[in-house]
N, C-alpha and C positions, 0 to 999 in steps of 0.2 A: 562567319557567313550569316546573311541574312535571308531565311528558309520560310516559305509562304507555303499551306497545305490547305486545298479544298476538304471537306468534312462534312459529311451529310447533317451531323448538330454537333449542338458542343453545350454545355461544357461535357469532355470526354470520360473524365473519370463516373460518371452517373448515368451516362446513355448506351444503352443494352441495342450495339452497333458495332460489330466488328470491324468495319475501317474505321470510325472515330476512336473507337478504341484501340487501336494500330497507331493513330494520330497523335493520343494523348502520352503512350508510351515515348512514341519517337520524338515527342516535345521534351518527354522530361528527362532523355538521356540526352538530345543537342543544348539543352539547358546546361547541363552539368559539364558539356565538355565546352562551355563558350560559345558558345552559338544563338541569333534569334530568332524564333518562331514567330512568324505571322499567320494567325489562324482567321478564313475565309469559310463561314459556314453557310450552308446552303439552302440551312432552312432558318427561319426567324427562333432567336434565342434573346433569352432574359438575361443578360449578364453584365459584371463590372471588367471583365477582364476586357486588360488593355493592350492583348495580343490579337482581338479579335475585331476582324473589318466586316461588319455587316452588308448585304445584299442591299444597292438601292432599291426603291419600287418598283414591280414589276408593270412593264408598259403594257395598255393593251395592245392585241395585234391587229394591222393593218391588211386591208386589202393589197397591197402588195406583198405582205409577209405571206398570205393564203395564195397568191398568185406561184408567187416564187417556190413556194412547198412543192406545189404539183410538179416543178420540174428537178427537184433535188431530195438528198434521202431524209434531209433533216427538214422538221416541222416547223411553222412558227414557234411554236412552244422551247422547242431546243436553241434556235436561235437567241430568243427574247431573255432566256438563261444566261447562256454563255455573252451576250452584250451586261449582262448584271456582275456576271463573276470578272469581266475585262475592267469594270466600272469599281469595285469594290480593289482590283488586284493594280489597276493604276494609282488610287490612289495609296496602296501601300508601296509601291515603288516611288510615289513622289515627298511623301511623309515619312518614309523607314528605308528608303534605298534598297527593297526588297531584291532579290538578286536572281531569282528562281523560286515556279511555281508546281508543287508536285499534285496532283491530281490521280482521282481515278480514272479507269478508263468508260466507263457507264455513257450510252447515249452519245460520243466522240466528241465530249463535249471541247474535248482537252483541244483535238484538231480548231475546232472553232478559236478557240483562246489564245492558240498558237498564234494564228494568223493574223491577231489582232493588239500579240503583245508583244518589247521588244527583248524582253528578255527569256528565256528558255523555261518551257515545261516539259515537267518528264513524268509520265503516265506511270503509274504503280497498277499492275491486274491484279485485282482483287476479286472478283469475280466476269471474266467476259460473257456476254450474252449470248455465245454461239454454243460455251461449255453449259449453259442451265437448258438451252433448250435442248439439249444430247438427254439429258437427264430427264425429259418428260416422260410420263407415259405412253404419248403419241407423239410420231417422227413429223406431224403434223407444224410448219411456222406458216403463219398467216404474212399479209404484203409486209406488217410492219417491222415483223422480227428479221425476216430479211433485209430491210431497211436500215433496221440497229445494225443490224450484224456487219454490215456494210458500212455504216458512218463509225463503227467503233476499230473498223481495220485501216478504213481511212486516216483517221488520228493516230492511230500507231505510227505509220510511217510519216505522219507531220512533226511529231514530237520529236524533243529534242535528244530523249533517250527512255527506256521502260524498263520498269524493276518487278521482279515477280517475289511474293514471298516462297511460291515453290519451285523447283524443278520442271515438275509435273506442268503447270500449266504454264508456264512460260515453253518448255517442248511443244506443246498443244498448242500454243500461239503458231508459234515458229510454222507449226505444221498448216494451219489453216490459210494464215495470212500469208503473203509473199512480199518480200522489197519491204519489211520493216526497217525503221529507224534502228544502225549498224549499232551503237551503244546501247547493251543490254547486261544486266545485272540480276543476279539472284539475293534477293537483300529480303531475311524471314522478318516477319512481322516478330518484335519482340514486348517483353512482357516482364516485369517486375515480382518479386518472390511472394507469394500469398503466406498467410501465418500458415505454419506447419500442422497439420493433423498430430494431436496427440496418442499415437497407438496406447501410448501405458494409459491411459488414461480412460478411452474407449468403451462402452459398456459391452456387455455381451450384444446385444441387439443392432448396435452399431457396427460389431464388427461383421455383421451377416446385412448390413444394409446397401445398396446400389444405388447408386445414382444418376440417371438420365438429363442433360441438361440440352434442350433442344426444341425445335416446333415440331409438335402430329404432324409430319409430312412425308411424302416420298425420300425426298432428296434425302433428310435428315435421321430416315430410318426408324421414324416410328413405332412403324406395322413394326419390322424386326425385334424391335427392343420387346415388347409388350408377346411378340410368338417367341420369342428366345429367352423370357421369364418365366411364361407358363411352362417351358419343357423346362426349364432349371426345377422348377416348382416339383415338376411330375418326376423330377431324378430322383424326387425325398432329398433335395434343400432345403432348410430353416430360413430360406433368406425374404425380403423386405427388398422393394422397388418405390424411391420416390422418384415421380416423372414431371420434372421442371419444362415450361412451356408453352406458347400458343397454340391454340389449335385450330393449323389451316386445312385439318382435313385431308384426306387421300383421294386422288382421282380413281373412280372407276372402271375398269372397261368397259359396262354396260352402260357409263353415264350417270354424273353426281360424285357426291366424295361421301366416303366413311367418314364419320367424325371419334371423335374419339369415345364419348360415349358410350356410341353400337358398340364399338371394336372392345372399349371393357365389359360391357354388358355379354358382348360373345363371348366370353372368358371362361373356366368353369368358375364356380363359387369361392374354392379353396386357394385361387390366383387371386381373383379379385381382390379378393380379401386383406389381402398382402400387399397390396398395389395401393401409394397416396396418389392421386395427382392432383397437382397443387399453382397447377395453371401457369401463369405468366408470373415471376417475381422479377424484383429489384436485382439488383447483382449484391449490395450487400444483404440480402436475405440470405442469395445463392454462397455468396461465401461460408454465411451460418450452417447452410446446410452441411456444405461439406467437412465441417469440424465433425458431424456425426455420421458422416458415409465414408468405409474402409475403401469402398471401390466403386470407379466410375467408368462409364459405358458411353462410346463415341460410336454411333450404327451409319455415320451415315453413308449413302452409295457414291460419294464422290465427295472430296471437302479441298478446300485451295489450303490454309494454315488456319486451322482453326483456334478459336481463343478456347470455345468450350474443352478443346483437347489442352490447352497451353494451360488453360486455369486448374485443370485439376492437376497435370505436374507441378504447375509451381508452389500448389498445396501439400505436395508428397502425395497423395492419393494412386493407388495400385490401378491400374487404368487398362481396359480393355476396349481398344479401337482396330474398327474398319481398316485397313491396308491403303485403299483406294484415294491418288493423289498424295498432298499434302504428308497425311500421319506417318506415310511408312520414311520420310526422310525429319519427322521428331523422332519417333521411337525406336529404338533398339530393341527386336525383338528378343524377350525372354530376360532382360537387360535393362532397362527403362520403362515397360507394360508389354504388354501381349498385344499383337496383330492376328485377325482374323479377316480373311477373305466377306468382302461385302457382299449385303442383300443373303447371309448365314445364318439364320436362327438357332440352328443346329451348332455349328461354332462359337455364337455368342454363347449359348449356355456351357456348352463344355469348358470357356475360358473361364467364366465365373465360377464354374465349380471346380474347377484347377484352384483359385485364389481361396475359393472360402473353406478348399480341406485343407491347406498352407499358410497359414497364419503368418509363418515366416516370410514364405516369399511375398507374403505382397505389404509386408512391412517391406521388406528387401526393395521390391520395384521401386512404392513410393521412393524410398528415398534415395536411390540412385535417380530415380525421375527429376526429384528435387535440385540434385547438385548438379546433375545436365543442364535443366533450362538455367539455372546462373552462372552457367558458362559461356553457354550457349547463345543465350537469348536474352541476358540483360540490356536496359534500355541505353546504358552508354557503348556496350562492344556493337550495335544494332544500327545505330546514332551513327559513329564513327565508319561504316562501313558507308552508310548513305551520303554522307560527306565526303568519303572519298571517291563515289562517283559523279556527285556535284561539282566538284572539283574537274576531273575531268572536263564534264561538261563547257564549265563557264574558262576552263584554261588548261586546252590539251596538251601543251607546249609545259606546264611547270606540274602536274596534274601527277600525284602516286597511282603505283601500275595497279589495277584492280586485282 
């Protein structure tokens, strides 16, 4: 088959992007099982590869495009897009016989593409905008979020079928949206085996070290991670926290965000202390890291399939995450890492001080974690499932049963 995928940038193995890095995986297991990838990125990239169809120029918009807006949910801006991704995806169907175009579902852009291409797109949620604004601090969406929310359920049922990598938010679809598109698939984002963590090897200080990989944010469980260290701290742990990430700040209820700063500077002195944070890195820094962290920490209050959870099992890493969504259908509790009830400080540290008086066990997890995700989650068994619903798709009639 010949398989075209939208991608916010590219090249994937180097962009700190959870759907492109979803993308680059699922290239390189439909590679290996015969297959070609057409990659359609969405924002301007530097590159030789020659799977990759760039974006013509963006036009400006017309007074008809600003007419037209007022009476529809999508903007010029959305329009003028999805005419570029139509522009860039014909010509990979008339130069590669591109066959099928898989996309996010972000801004409905998909529905537009639909309508305009003649061969079948199929929406992957990776994050819907109706599940982030649940997750604000305020139950507050302004005209435009209802807007999205609306042009993103709209494309659901134009598409020609939708893949979720979890359970969880593909039910949460189901439940919001009505009269989706009948062709629906749970297909995880997969992932490739990271070098192993060396326990024997380990220093003493490593094996007391944690590792947070994530943005200061709500969503992402920040605040927890950093109130759920200090009480580790205060049990009389010897442990070390690196906290990998940007930092966008916590919303207030009074108004303004915490940054990250205040919120270590509010720490006691004996926490602090113990605390790197080491900002935004590269992914191979963050691979480095984790050759010297025994255990890694996923806080956050809601996650679809997270890569920061996949990356540290496929490093063997003893892993203590959130329940909420996604995690609890990776891990096996007590089996593959520990689950704890989200937005728990209280739970986060008691799980880390489980692992760091058990040496054993969380050599144990990691590497039952390890031999799961290359069962699990390697990029060809990943690959092969998402071809067998493309299949479907383009030939119900000769199509294996999902």
């Amino acid at each position: 088959m010949k398989i075209g995928f939208t991608t916010p940038a590219w090249p994937g193995a180097s962009t700190a992007n959870g759907i492109t890095t979803a993308v680059a995986f699922l290239t390189e297991g439909l590679e290996q099982l015969g297959h070609e990838v057409i990659i359609i990125p969405l924002t301007d990239c530097m590159t030789e590869d020659k799977r990759v169809f760039p974006l013509p120029p963006a036009r400006k918009s017309t007074l008809s495009d600003r007419v037209l807006a007022r009476f529809l949910d999508y903007g010029p801006a959305s329009k003028i897009i999805a005419e570029r991704i139509v522009a860039a995806a014909q010509e990979a169907i008339r130069t590669r016989g591109m066959e099928i175009l898989v996309m996010e579902e972000s801004y409905g852009l998909a529905g537009l593409v639909q309508r305009r291409l003649s061969i079948p797109v199929v929406v992957t949620l990776h994050g819907p905008f109706f599940i982030q604004m649940d997750l604000q601090p305020t139950d507050h969406i302004d005209l435009y979020g209802h807007k999205r929310i609306r042009m993103e359920g709209r494309a659901l049922r134009q598409c020609a079928a939708i893949t979720s990598p979890s359970q969880d938010v593909l039910d949460r679809t189901r439940e919001k949206f009505r009269q989706l598109t009948p062709l629906q698939a749970v297909i995880a984002n997969p992932i490739s085996l990271k070098t192993p963590i060396d326990y024997d090897h380990l220093t003493g200080k490593d094996k007391r070290r944690i590792l947070f990989v994530g943005r200061f944010d709500s969503w992402k469980g920040g605040d927890i991670v950093l109130d759920g260290f200090s009480r580790l701290v205060q049990m009389g742990a010897d442990a070390h926290l690196t906290f990998i990430g940007p930092d966008n700040g916590i919303e207030r209820t009074e108004g303004g965000k915490l940054q990250i700063a205040e919120a270590l500077q509010a720490l006691p002195p004996e926490v602090r202390a113990r605390i790197d944070y080491l900002g935004r890195c590269s992914k191979q820094e963050i691979d480095k890291q984790r050759q010297h962290h025994a255990i890694t920490v996923v806080a956050s209050r809601h996650e679809n399939f997270p890569y920061a959870l996949l990356e540290s099992l496929a490093a063997g890493t003893a892993t203590v995450s959130t329940s909420a969504g996604g995690p609890s259908e990776i891990i096996q509790d007590g089996k593959t890492g520990l689950l704890i009830a989200p937005g728990d400080p209280e739970a986060l540290a008691q799980a880390c001080w489980r692992l760091l008086q058990d040496p054993g066990l969380t050599r144990a997890l990691g590497e039952a974690a390890r031999e799961e995700v290359s069962e699990r989650f390697s990029p060809t068994r990943i690959g092969q499932q998402m071809v067998d619903l493309m299949q479907k798709v383009i030939d119900p009639a000769n199509a294996n049963p999902l």
